[in-house]
TORLOMI-390811 format. One line per 10 residues: number of its first residue (from 1); their letters; for each residue x, y, z of C-alpha. Coordinates in Angstrom, 3 decimals. Layout:
N
NUM = A = X:Y:Z; ...
//
This chain:
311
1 = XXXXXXXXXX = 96.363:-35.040:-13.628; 96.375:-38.129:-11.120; 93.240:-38.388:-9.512; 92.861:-39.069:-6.198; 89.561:-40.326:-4.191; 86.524:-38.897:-5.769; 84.295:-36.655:-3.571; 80.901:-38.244:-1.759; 78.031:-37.060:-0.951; 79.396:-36.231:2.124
11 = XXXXXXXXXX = 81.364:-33.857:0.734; 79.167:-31.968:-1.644; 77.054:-31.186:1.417; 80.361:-30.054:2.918; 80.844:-28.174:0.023; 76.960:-26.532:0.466; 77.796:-25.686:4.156; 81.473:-23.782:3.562; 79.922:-22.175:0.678; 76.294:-20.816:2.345
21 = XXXXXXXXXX = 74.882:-18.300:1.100; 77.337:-16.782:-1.046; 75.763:-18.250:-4.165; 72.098:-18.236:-5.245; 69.391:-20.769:-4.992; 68.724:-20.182:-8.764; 65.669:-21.283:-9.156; 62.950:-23.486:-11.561; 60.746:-23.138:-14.197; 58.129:-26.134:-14.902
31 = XXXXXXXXXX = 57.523:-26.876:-18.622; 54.080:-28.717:-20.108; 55.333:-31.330:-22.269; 52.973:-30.235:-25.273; 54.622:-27.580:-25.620; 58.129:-29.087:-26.551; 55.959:-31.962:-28.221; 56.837:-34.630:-25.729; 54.666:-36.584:-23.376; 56.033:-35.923:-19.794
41 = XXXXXXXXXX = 57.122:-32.822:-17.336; 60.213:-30.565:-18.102; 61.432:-28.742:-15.774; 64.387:-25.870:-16.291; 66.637:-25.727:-13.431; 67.936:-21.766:-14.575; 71.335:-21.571:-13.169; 71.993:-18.656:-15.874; 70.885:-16.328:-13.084; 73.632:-18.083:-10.852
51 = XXXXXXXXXX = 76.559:-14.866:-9.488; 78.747:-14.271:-12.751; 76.044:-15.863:-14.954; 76.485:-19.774:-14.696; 77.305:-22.668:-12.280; 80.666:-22.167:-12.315; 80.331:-19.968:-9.878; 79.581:-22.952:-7.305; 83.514:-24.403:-7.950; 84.798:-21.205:-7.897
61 = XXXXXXXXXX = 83.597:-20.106:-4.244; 84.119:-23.557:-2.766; 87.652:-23.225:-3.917; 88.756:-20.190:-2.832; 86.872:-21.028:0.816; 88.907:-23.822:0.968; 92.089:-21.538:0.736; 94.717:-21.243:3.631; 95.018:-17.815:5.043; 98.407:-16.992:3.746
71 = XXXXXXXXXX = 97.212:-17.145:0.158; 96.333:-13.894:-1.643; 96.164:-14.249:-5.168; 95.113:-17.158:-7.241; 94.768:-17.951:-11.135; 92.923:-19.645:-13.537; 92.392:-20.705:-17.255; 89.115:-20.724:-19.207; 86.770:-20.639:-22.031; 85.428:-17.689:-20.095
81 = XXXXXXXXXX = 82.743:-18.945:-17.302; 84.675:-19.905:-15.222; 86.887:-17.023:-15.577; 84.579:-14.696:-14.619; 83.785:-17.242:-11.888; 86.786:-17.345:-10.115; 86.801:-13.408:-10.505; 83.690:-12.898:-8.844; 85.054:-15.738:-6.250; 88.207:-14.124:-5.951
91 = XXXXXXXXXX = 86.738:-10.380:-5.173; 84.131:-11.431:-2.919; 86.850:-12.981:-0.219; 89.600:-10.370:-1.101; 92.157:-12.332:-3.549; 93.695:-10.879:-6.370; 93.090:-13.036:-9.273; 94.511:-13.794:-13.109; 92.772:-15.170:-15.610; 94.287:-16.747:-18.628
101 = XXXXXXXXXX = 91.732:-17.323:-21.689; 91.880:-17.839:-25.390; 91.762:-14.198:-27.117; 88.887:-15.700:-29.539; 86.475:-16.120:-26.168; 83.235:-15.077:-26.620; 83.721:-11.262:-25.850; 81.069:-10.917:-22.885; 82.574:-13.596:-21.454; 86.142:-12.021:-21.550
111 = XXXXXXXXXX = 84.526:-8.442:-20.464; 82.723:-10.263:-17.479; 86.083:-11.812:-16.113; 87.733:-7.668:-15.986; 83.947:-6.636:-14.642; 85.173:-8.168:-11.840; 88.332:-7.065:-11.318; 90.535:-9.785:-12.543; 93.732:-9.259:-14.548; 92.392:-10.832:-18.104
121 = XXXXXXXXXX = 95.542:-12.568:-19.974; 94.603:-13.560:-23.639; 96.349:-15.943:-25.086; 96.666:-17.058:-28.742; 94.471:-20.468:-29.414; 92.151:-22.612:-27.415; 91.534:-23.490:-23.784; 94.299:-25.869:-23.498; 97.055:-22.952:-24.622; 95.518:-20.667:-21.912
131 = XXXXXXXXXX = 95.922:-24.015:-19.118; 99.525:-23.882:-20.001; 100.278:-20.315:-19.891; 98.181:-19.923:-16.722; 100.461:-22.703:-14.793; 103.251:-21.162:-16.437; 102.883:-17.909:-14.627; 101.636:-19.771:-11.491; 104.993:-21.425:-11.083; 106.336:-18.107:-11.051
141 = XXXXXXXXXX = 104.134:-16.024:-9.146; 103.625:-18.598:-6.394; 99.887:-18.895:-6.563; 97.272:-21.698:-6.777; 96.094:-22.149:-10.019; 92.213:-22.855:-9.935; 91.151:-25.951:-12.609; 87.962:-25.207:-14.528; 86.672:-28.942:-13.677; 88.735:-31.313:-12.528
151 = XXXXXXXXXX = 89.656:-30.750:-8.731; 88.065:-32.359:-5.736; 86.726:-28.883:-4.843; 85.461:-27.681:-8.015; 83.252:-31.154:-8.417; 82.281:-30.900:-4.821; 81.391:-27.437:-5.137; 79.526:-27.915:-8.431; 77.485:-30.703:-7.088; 75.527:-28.459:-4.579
161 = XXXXXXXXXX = 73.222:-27.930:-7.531; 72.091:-31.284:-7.598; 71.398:-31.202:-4.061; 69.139:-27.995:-4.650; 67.761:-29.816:-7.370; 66.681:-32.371:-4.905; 64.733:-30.329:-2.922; 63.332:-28.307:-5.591; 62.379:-31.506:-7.976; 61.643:-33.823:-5.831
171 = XXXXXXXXXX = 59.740:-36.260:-7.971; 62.249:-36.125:-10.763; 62.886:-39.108:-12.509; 65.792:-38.214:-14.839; 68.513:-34.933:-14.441; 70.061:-34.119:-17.904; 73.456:-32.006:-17.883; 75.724:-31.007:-20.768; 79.142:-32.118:-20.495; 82.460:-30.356:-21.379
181 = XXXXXXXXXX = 84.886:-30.931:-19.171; 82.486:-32.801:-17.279; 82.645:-30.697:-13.295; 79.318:-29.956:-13.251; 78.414:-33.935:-14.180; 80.387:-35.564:-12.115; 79.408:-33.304:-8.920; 75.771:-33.398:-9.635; 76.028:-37.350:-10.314; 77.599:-37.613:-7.025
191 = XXXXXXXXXX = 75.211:-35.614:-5.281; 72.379:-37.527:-6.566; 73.768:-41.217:-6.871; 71.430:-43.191:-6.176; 68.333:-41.288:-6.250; 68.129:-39.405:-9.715; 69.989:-40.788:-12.491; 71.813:-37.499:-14.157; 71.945:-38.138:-18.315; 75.468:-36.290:-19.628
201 = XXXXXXXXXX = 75.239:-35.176:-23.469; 77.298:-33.665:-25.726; 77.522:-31.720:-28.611; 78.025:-33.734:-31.665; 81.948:-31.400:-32.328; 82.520:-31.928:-28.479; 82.416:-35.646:-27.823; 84.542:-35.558:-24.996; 82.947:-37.989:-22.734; 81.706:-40.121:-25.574
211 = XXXXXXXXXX = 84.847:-40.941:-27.205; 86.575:-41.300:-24.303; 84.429:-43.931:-22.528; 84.440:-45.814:-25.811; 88.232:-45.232:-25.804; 88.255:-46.628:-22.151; 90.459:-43.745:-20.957; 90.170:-40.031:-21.592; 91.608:-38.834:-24.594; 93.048:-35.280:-26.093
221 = XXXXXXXXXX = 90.809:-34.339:-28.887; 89.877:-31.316:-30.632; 86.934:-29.206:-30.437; 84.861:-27.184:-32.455; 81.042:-25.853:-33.165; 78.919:-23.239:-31.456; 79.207:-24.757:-27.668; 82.939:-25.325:-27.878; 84.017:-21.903:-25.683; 81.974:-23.680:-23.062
231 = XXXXXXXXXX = 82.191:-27.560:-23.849; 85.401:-27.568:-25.618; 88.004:-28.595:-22.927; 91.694:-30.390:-23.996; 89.604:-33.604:-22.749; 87.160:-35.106:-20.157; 88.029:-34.777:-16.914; 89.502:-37.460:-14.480; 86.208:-37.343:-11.992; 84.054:-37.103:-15.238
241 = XXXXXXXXXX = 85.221:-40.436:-16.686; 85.229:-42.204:-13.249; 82.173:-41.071:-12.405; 80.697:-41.880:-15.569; 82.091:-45.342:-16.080; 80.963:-46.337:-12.285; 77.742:-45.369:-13.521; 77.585:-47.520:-16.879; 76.115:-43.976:-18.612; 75.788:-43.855:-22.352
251 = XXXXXXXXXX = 76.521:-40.046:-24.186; 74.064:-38.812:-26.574; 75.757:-36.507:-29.373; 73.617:-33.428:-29.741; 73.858:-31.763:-33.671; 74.392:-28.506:-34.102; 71.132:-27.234:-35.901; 69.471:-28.759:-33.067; 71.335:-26.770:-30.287; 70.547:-23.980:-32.216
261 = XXXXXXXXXX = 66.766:-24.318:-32.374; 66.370:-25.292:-28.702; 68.386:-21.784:-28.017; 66.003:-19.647:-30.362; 63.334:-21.800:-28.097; 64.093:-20.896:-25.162; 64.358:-17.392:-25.956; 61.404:-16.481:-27.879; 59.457:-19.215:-26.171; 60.260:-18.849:-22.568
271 = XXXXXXXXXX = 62.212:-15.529:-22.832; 65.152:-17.884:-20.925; 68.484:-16.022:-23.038; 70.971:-19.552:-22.582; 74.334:-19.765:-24.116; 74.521:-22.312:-26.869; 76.252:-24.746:-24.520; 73.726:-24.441:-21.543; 71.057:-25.293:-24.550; 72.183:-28.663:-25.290
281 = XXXXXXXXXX = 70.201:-30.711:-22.565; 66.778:-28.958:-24.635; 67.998:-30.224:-27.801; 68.726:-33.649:-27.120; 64.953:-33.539:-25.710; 63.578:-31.851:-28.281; 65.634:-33.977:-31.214; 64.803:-37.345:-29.429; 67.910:-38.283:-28.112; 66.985:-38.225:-24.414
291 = XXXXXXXXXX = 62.964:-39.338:-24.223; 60.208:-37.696:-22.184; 57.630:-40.787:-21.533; 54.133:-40.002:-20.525; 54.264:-39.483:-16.459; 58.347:-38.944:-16.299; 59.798:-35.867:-15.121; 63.075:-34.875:-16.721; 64.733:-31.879:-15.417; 67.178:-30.247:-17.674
301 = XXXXXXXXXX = 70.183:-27.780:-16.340; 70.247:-24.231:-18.185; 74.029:-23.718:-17.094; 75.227:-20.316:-18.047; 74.151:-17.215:-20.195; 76.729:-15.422:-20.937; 75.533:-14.501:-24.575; 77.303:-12.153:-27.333; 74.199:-12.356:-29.187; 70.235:-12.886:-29.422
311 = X = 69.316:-16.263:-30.933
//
């Protein structure tokens, strides 16, 4: 895509105002550092509980708000968050809506998106073949297709977490987010610039963001590991990468057995049931990669939990 200008903060709090109440103030859960064996405050910011189970759900509202009145259906392409997203999105203001998304999704993922009423397209391999069979049928159906990360109003609308986070963290010294196709980064880094430094990681088989600021452009890599459904996109986004490479950020690369523990963590420690990718910012605190110091408080996003399994 050609970006444009990159939202403000101005317009993430435009974004909070069109969307109101129609999505939850999800809330917090404060962590003692002991018990994650680090030396500072954790705090969970639980958007799991967010309407269709993750922040998604944020893009997806401020997108179809931002609709003209002579639209009445819409589409979209997905891992399967923010399929169900826009389907939630798409019922709640009276659109009809279809959703294009690899037939290897994580199945309650794919069952949320028809839970809501959206026709549910599966297509034969990854996100990217879904992205071009959804614009396919857009160009012949007439209808807006909604991006997953990388439209002015999906960042914008995604960033009124951070300014929640604000409010509800207000001595927070560090926000950590994981990054796939980097919406929920960019529009939280936005929101925040300037006050809370916001720490993108990655898994390890996902290293979007990484290789592409070290590539100094995004790139088109594969994906793979347990995350990838969620954090496996064709590549970073355009507001990602901008974002990030205003903001000089480095990328920590999460492994996979340690996304894994901080999942069976959360669940049988805090009874917190996170999808593998909304697990990643515990792991890279719990594996070192982003540091706790004595007195610091980090807060870490818990983006989605739409599980097919127990950990």
């Amino acid at each position: 895509m050609t970006l444009g200008v990159l939202p403000s903060r101005q317009d993430v709090e435009d974004a909070r105002r069109r969307i109101g109440s129609a999505v939850r103030r999800t809330p917090v859960l404060e962590l003692a550092g002991p018990e994650l064996g680090v030396a500072g405050r954790v705090v969970l910011k639980l958007e799991l509980l967010q309407h269709s189970g993750s922040f998604k759900a944020r893009g997806a509202i401020n997108n179809v708000r931002s609709l003209t009145a002579d639209v009445t259906g819409i589409a979209a392409a997905s891992g399967g968050n923010h399929g169900a997203a826009v389907a939630w999105a798409a019922a709640s203001v009276g659109l009809n809506a279809d959703v294009f998304a690899p037939s290897r999704a994580t199945a309650a993922k794919l069952e949320r998106i028809e839970e809501y009423g959206a026709r549910l397209h599966r297509v034969d391999g990854d996100v990217g073949a879904a992205l071009d069979a959804c614009r396919e049928f857009s160009a012949r159906a007439g209808v807006p297709v909604l991006h997953p990360y990388d439209t002015f109003a999906t960042v914008s609308g995604a960033g009124t977490l951070g300014l929640e986070l604000a409010e509800q963290v207000p001595d927070a010294d560090r926000v950590v987010i994981a990054c796939g196709g980097g919406g929920l980064y960019a529009g939280v880094a936005t929101a925040l610039a300037g006050v809370v430094p916001v720490q993108p990681v990655e898994p390890v088989l996902c290293p979007h963001l990484h290789d592409a600021l070290a590539a100094g452009a995004p790139v088109a890599r594969p994906s793979s590991g347990i995350a990838a459904d969620a954090l496996g996109p064709p590549q970073i986004g355009d507001h990602a990468f901008a974002v990030a490479s205003t903001q000089g950020v480095a990328v920590p690369l999460v492994p996979e057995d340690a996304i894994l523990a901080a999942r069976s963590w959360l669940w049988h420690r805090a009874r917190v049931l996170a999808e593998p990718a909304a697990s990643v910012p515990l792991a890279a605190v719990m594996s070192g990669l982003v540091p706790v110091g004595e007195g610091e408080t980090v807060v870490l996003v818990v983006s989605g939990g739409n599980n097919a399994t127990l950990p």
